[in-house]
PDB file with SEQRES, HELIX, SHEET and CRYST1 records, atoms N, CA, C and O in Angstrom:
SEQRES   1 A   86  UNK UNK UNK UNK UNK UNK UNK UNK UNK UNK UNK UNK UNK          
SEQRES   2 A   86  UNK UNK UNK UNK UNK UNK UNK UNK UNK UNK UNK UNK UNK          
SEQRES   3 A   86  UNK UNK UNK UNK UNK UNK UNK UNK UNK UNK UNK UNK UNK          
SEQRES   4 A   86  UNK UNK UNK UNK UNK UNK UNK UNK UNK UNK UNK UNK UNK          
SEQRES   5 A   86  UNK UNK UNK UNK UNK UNK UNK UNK UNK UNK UNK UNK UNK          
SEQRES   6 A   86  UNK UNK UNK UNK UNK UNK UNK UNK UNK UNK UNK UNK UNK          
SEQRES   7 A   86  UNK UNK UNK UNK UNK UNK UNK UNK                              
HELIX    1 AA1 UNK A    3  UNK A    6  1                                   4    
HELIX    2 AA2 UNK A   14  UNK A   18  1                                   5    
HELIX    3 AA3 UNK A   19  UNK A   23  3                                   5    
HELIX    4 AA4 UNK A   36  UNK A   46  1                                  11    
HELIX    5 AA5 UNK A   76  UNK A   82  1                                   7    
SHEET    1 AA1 3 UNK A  25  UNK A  28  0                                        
SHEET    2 AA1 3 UNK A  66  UNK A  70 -1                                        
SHEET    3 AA1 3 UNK A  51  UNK A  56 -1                                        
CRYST1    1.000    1.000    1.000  90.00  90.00  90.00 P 1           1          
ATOM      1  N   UNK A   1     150.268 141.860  62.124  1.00  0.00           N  
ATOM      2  CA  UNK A   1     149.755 142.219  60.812  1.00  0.00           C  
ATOM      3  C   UNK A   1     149.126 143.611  60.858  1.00  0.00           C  
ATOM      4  O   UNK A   1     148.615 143.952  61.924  1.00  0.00           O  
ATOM      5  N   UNK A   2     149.110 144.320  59.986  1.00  0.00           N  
ATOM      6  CA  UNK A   2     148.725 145.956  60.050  1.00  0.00           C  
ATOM      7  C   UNK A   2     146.979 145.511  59.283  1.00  0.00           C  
ATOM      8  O   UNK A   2     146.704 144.652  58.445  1.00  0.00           O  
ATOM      9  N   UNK A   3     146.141 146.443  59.957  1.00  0.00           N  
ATOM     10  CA  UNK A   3     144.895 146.410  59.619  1.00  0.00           C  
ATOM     11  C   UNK A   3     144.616 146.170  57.987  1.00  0.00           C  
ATOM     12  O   UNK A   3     143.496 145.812  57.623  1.00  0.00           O  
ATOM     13  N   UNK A   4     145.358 146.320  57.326  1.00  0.00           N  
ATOM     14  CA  UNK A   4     144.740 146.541  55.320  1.00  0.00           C  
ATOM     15  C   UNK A   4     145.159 145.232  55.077  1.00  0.00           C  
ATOM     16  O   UNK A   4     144.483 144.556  54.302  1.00  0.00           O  
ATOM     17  N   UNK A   5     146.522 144.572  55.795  1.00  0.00           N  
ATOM     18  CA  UNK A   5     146.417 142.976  55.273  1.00  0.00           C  
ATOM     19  C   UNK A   5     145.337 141.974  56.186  1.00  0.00           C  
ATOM     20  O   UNK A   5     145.169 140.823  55.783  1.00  0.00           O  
ATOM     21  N   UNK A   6     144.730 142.371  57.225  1.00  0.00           N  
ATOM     22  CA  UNK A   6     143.884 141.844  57.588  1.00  0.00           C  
ATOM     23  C   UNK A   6     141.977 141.762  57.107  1.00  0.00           C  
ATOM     24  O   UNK A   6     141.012 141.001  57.039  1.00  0.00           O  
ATOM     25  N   UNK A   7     142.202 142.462  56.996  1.00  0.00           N  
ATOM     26  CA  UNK A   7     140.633 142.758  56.134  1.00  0.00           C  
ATOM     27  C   UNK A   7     140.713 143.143  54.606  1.00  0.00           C  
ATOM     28  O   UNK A   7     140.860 144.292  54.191  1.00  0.00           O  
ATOM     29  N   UNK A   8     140.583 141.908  53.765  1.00  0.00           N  
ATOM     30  CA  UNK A   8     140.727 141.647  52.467  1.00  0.00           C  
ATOM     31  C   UNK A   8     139.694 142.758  51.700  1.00  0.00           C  
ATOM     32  O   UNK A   8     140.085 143.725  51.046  1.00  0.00           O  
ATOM     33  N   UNK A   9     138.129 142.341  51.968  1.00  0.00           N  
ATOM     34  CA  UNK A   9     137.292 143.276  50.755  1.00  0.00           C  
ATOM     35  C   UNK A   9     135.977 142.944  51.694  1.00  0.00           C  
ATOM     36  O   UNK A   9     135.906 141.811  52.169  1.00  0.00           O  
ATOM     37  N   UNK A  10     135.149 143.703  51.917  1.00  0.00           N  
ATOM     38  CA  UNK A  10     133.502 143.126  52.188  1.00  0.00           C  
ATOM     39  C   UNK A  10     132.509 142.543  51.520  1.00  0.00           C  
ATOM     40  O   UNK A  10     132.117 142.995  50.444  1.00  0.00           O  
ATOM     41  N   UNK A  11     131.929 141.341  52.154  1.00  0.00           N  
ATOM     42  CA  UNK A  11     130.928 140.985  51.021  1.00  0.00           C  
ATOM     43  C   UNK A  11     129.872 141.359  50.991  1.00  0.00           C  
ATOM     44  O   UNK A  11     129.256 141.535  52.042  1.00  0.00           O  
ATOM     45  N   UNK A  12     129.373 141.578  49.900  1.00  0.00           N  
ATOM     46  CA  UNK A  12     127.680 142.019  49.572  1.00  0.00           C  
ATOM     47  C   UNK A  12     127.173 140.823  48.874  1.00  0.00           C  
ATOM     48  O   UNK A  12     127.705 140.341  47.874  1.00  0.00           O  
ATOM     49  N   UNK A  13     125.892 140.274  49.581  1.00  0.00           N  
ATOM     50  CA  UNK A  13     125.130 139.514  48.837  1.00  0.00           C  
ATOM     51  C   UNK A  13     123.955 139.954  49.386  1.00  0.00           C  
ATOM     52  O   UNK A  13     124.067 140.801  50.273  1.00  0.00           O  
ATOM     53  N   UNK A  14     122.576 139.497  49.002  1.00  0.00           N  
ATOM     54  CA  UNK A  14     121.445 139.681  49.363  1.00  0.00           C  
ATOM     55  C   UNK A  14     121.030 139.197  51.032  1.00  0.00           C  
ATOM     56  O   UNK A  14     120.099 139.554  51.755  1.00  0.00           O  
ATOM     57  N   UNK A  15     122.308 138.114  51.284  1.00  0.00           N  
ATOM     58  CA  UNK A  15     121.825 137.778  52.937  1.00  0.00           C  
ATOM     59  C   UNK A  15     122.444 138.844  53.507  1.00  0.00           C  
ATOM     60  O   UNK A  15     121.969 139.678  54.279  1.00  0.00           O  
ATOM     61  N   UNK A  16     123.721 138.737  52.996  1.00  0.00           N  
ATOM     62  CA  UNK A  16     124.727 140.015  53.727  1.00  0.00           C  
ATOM     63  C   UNK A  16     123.718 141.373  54.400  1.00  0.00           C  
ATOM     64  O   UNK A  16     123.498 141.857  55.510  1.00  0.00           O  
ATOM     65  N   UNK A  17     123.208 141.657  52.684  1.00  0.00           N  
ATOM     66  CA  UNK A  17     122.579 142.815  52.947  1.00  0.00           C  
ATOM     67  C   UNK A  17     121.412 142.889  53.908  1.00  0.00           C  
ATOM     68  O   UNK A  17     121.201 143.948  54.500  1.00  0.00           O  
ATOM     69  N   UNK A  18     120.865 142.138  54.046  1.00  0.00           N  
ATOM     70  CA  UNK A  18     119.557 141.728  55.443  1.00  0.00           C  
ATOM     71  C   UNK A  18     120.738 141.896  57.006  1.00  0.00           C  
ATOM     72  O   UNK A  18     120.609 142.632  57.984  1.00  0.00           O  
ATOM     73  N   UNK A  19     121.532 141.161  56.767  1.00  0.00           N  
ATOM     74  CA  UNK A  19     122.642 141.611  57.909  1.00  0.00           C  
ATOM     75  C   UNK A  19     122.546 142.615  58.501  1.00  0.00           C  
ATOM     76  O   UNK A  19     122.006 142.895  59.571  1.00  0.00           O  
ATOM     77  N   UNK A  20     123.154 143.247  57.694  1.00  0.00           N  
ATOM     78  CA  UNK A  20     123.483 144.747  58.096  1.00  0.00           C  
ATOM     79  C   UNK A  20     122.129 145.615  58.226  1.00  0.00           C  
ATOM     80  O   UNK A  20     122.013 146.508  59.066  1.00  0.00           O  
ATOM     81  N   UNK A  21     121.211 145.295  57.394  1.00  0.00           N  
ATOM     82  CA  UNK A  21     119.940 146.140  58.197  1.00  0.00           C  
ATOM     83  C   UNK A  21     119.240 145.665  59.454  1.00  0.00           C  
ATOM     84  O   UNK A  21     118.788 146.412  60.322  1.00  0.00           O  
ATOM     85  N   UNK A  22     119.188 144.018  59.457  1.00  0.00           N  
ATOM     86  CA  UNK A  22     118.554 143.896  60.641  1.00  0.00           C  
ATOM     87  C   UNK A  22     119.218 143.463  62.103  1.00  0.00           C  
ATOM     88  O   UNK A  22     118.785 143.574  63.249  1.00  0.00           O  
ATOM     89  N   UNK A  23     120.406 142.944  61.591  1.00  0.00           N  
ATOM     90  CA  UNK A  23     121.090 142.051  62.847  1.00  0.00           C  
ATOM     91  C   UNK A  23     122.527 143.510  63.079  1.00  0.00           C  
ATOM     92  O   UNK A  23     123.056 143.498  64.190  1.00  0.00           O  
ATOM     93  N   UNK A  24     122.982 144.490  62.182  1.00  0.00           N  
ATOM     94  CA  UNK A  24     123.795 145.403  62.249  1.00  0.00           C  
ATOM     95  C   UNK A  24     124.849 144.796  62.556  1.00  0.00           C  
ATOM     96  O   UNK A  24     125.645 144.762  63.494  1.00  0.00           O  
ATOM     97  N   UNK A  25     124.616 144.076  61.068  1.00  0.00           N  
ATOM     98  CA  UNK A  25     126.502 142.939  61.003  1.00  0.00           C  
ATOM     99  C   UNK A  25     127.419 143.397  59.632  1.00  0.00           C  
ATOM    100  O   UNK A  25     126.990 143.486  58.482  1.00  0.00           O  
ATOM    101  N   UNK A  26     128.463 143.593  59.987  1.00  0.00           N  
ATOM    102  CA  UNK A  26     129.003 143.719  58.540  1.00  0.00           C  
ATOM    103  C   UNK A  26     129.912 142.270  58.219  1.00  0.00           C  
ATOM    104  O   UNK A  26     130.159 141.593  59.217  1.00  0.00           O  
ATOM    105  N   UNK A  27     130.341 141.841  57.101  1.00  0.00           N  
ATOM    106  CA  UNK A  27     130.485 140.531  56.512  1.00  0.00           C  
ATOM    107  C   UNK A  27     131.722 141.121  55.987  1.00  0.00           C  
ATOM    108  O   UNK A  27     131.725 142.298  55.626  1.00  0.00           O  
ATOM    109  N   UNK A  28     133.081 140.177  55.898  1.00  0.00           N  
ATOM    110  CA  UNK A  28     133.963 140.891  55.162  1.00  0.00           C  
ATOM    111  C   UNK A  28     135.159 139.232  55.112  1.00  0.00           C  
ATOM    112  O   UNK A  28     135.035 138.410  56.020  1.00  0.00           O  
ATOM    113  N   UNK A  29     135.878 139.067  54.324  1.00  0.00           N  
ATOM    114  CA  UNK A  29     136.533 138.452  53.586  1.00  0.00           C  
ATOM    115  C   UNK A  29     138.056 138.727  54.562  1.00  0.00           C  
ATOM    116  O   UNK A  29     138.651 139.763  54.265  1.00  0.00           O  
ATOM    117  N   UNK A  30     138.558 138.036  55.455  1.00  0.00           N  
ATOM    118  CA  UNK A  30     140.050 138.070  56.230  1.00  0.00           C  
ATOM    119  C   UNK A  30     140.948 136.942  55.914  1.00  0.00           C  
ATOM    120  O   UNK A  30     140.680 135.810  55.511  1.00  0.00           O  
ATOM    121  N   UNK A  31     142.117 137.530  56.198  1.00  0.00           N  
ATOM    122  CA  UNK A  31     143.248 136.651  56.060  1.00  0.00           C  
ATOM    123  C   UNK A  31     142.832 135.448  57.018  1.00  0.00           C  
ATOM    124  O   UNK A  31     142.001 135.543  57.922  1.00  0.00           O  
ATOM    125  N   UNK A  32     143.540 134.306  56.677  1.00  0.00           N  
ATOM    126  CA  UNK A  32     143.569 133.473  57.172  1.00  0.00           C  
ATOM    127  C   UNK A  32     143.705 132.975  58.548  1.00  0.00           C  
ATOM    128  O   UNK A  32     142.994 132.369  59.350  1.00  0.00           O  
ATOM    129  N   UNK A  33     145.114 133.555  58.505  1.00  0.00           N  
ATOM    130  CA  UNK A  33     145.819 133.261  59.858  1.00  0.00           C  
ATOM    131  C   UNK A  33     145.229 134.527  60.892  1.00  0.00           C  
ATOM    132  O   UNK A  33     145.592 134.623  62.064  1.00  0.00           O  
ATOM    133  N   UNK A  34     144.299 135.431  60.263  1.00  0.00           N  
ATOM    134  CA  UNK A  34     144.203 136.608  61.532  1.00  0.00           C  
ATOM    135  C   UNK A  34     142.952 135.712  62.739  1.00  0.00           C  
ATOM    136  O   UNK A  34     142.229 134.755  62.464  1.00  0.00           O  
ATOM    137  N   UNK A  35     143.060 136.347  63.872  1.00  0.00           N  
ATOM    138  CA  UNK A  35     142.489 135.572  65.146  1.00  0.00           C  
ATOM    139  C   UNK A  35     140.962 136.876  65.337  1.00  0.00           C  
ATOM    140  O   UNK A  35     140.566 137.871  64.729  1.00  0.00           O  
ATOM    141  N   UNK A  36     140.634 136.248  66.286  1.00  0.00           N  
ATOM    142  CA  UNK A  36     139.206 137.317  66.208  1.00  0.00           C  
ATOM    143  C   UNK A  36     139.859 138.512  66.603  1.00  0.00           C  
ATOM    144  O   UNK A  36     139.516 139.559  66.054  1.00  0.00           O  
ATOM    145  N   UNK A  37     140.902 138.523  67.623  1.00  0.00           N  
ATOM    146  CA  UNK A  37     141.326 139.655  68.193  1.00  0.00           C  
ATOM    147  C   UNK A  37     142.066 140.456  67.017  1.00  0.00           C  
ATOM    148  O   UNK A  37     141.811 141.648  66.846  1.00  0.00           O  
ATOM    149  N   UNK A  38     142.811 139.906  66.366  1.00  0.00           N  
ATOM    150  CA  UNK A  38     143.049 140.567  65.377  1.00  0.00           C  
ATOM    151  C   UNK A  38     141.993 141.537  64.262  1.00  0.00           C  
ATOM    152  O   UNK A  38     142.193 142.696  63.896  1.00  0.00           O  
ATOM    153  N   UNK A  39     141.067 140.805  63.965  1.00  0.00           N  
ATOM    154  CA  UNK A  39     140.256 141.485  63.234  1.00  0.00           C  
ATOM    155  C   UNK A  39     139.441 142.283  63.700  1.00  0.00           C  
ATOM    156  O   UNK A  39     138.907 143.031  62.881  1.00  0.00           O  
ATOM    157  N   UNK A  40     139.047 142.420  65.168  1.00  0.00           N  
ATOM    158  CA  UNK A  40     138.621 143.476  65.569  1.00  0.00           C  
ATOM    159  C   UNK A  40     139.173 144.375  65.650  1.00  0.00           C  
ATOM    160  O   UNK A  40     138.580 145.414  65.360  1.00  0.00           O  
ATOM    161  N   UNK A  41     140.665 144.446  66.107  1.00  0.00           N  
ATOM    162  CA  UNK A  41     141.283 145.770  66.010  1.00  0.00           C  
ATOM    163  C   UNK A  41     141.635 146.286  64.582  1.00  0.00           C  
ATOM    164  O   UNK A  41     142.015 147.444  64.405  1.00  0.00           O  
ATOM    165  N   UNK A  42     141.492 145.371  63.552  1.00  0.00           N  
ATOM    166  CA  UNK A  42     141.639 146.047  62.044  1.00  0.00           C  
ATOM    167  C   UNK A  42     139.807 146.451  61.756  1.00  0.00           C  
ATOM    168  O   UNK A  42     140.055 147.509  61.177  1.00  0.00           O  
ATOM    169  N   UNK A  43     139.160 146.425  61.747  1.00  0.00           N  
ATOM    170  CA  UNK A  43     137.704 146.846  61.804  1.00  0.00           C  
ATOM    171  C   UNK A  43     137.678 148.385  62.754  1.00  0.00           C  
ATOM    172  O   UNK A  43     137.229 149.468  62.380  1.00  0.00           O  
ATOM    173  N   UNK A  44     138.042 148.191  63.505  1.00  0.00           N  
ATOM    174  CA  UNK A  44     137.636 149.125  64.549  1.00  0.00           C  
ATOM    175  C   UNK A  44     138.724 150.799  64.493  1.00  0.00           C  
ATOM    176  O   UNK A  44     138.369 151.919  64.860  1.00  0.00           O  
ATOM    177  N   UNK A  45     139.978 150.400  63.942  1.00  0.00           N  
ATOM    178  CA  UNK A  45     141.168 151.101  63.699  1.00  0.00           C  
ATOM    179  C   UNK A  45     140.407 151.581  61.831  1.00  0.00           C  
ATOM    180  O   UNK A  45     140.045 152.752  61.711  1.00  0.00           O  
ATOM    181  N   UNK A  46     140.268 150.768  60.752  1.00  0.00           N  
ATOM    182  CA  UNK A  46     140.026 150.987  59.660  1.00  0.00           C  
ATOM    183  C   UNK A  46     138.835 151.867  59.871  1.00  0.00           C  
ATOM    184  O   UNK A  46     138.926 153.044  59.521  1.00  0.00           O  
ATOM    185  N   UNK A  47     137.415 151.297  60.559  1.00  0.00           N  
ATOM    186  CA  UNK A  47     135.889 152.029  59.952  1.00  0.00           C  
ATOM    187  C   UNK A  47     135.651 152.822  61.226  1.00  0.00           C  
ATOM    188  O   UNK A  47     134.475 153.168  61.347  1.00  0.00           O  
ATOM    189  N   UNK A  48     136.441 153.188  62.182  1.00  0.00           N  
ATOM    190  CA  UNK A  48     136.225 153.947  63.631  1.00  0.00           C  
ATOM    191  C   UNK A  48     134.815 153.658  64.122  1.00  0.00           C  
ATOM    192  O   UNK A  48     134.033 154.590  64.313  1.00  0.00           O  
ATOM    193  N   UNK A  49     134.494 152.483  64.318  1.00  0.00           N  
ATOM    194  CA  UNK A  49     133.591 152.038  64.854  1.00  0.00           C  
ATOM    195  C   UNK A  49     133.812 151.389  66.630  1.00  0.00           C  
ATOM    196  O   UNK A  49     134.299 152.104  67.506  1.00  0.00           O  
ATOM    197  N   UNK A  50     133.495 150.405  66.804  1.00  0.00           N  
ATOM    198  CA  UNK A  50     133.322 149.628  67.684  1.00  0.00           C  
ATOM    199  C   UNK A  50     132.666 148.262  67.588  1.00  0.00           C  
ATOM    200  O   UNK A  50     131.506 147.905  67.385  1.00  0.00           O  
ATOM    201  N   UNK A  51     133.853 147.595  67.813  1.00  0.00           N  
ATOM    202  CA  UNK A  51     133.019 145.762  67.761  1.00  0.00           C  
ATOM    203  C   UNK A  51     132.374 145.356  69.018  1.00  0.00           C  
ATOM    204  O   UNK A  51     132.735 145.684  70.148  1.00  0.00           O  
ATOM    205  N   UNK A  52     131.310 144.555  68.677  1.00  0.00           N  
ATOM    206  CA  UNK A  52     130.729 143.914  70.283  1.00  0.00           C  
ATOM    207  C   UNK A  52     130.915 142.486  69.848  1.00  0.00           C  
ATOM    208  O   UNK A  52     130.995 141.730  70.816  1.00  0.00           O  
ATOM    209  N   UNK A  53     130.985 142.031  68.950  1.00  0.00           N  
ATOM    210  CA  UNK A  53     130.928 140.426  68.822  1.00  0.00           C  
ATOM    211  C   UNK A  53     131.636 139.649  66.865  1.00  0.00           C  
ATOM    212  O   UNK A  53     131.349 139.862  65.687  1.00  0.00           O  
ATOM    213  N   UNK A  54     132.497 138.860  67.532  1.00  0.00           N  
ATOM    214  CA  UNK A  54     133.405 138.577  66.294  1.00  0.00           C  
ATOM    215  C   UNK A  54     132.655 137.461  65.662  1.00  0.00           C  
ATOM    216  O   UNK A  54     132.283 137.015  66.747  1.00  0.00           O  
ATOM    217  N   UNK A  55     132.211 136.776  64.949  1.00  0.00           N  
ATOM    218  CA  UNK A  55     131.986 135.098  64.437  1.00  0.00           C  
ATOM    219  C   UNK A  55     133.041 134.715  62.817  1.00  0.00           C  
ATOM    220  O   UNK A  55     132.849 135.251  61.725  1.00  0.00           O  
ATOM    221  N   UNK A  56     133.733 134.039  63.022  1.00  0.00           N  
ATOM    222  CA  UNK A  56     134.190 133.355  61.922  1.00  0.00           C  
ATOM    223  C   UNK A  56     133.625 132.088  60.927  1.00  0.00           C  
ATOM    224  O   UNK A  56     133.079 131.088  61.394  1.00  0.00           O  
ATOM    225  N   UNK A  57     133.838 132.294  59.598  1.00  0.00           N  
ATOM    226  CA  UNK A  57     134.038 130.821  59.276  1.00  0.00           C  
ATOM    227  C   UNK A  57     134.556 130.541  57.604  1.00  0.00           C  
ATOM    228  O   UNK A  57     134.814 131.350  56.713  1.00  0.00           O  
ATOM    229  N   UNK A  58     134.572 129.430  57.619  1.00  0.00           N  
ATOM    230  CA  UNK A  58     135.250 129.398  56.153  1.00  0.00           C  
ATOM    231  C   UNK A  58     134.534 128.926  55.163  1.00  0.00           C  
ATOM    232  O   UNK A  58     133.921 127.876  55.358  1.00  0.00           O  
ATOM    233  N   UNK A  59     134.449 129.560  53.931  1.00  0.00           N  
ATOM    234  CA  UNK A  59     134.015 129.377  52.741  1.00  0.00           C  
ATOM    235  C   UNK A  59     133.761 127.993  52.210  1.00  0.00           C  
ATOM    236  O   UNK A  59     133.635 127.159  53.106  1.00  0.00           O  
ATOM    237  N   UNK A  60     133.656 127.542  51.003  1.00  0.00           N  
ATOM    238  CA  UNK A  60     133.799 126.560  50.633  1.00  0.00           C  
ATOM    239  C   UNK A  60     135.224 126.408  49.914  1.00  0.00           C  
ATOM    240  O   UNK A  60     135.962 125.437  49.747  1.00  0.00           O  
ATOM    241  N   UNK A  61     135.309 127.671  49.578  1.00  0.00           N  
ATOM    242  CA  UNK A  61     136.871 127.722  48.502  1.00  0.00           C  
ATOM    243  C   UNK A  61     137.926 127.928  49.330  1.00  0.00           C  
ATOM    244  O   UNK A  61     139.035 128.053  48.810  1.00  0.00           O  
ATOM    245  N   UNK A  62     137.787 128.005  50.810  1.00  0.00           N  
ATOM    246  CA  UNK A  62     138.778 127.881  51.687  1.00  0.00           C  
ATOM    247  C   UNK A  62     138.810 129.430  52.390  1.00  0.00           C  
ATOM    248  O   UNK A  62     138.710 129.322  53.612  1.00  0.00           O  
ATOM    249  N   UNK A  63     138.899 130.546  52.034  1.00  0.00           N  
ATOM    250  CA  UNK A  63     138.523 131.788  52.522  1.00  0.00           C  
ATOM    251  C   UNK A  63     137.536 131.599  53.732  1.00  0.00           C  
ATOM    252  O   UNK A  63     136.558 130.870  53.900  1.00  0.00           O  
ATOM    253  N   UNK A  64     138.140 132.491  54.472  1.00  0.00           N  
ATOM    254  CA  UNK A  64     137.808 132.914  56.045  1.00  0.00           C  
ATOM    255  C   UNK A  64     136.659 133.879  55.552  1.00  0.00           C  
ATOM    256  O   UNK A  64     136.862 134.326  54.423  1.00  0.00           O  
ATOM    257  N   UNK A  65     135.858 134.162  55.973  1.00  0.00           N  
ATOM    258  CA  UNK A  65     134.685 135.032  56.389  1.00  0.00           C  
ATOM    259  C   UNK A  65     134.653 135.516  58.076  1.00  0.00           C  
ATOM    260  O   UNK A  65     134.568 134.780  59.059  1.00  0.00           O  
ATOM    261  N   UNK A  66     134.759 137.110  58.019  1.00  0.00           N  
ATOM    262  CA  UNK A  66     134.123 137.595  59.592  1.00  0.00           C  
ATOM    263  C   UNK A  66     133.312 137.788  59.348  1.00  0.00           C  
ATOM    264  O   UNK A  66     133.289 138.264  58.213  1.00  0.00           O  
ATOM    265  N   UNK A  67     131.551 137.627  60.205  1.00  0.00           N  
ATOM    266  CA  UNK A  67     130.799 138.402  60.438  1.00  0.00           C  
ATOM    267  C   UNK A  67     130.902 139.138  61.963  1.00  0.00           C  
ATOM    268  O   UNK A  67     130.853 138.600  63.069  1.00  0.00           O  
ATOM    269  N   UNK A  68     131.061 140.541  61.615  1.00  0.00           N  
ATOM    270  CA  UNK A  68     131.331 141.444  62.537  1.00  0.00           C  
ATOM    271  C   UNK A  68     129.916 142.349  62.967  1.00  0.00           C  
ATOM    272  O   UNK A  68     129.244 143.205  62.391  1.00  0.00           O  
ATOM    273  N   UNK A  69     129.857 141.655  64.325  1.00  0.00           N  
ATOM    274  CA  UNK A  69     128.627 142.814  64.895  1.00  0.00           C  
ATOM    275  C   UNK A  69     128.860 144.287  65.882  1.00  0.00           C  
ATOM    276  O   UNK A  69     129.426 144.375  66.972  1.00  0.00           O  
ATOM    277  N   UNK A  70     128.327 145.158  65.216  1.00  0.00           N  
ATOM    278  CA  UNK A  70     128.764 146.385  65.936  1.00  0.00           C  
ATOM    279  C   UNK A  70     127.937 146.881  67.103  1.00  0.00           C  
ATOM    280  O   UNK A  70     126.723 146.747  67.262  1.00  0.00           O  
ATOM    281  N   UNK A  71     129.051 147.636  68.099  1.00  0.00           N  
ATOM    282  CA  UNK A  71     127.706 147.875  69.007  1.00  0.00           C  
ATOM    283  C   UNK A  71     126.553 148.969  68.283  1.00  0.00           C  
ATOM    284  O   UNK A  71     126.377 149.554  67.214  1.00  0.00           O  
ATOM    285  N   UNK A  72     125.928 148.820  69.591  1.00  0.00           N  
ATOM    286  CA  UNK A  72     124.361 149.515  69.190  1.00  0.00           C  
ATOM    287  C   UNK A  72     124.296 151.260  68.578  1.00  0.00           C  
ATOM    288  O   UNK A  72     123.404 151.756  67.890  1.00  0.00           O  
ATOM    289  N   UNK A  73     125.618 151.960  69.126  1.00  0.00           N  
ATOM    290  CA  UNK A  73     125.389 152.872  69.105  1.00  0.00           C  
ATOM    291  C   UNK A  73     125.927 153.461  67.262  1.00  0.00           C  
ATOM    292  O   UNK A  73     125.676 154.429  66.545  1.00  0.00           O  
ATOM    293  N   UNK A  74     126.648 152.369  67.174  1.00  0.00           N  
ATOM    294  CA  UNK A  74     127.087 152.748  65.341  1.00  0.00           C  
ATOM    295  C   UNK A  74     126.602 151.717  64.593  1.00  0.00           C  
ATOM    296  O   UNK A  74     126.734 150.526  64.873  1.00  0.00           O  
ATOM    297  N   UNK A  75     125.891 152.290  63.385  1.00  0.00           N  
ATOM    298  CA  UNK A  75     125.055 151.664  62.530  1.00  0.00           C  
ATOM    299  C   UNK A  75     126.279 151.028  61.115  1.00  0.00           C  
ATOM    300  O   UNK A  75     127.169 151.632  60.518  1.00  0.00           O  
ATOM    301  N   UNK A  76     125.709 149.366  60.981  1.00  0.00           N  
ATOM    302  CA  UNK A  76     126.428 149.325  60.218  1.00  0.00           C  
ATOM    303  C   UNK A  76     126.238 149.690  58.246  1.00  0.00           C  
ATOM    304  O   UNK A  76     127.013 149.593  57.295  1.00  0.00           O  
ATOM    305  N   UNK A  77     124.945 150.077  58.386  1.00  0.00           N  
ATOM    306  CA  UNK A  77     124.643 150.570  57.458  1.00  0.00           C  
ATOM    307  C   UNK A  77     125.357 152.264  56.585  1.00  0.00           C  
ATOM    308  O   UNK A  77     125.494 152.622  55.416  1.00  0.00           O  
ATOM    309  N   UNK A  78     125.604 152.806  57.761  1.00  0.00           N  
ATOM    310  CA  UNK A  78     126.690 153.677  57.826  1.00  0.00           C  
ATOM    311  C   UNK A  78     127.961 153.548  57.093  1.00  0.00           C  
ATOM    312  O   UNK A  78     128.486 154.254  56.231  1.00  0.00           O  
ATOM    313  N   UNK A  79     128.403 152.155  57.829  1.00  0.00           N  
ATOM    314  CA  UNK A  79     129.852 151.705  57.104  1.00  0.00           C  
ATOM    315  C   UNK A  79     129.819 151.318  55.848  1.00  0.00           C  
ATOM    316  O   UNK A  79     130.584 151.662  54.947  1.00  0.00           O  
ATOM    317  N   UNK A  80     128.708 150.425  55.785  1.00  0.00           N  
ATOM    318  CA  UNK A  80     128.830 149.687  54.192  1.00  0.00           C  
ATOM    319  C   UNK A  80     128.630 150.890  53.528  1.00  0.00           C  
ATOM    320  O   UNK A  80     129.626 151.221  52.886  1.00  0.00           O  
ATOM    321  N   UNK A  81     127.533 151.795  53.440  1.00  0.00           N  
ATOM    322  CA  UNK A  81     127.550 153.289  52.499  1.00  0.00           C  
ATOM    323  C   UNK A  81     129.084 153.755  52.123  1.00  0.00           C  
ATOM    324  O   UNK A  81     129.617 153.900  51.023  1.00  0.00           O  
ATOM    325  N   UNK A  82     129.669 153.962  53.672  1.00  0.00           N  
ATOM    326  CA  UNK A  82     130.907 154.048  53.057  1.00  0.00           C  
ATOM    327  C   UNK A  82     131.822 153.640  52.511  1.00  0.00           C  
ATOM    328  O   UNK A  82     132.885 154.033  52.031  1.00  0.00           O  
ATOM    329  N   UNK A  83     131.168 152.618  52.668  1.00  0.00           N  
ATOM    330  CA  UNK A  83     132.985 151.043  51.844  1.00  0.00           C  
ATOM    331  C   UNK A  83     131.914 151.027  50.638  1.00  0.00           C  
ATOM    332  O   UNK A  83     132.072 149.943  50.076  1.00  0.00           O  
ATOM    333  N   UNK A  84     131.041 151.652  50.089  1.00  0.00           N  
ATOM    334  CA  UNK A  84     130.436 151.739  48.721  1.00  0.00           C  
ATOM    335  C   UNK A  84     129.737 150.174  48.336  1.00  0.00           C  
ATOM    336  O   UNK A  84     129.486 149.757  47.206  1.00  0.00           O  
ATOM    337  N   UNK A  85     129.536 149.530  49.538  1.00  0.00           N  
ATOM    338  CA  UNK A  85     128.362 148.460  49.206  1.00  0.00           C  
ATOM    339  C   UNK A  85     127.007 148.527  48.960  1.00  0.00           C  
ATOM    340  O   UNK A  85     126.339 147.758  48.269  1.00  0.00           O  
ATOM    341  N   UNK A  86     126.558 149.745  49.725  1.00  0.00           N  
ATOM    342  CA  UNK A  86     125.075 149.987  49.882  1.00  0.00           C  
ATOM    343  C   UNK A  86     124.320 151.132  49.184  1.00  0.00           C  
ATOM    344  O   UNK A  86     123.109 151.270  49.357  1.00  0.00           O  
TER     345      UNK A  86                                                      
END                                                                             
């Protein structure tokens, strides 16, 4: 799968947003069938960052959720500014 069908849209909610300032996680909405390995290399190829740690899970409406933690040295507050969440 090429990185843009793997990473659907990011979410912003008010926990999200505590995320990303304190734990430096970004939250984002993936295909189904993608594997952690997959979505790290669409994260990391898309926002030129670096992943240190993948967690999945699924919605109630059936949608996959990543929360993606970045390493220390790139802020994810950075990214969301740029994907126009923050």
């Amino acid at each position: 799968m090429k990185p843009k069908e793997i990473i659907s849209y990011p979410v912003m909610t008010e926990v999200t947003s505590r995320l990303i300032e304190t734990e430096n996680k970004l939250v984002f909405i993936v295909n189904s069938k993608a594997r952690k390995e997959d979505i790290k290399r669409a994260v990391e190829e898309l926002y030129h960052v670096k992943v240190k740690e993948i967690n999945v899970a699924f919605t109630r409406k059936g949608k996959k959720k990543a929360y993606v933690k970045l390493e220390p040295e790139y802020k994810a507050t950075d990214v969301a500014i740029r994907l126009g969440v923050l």
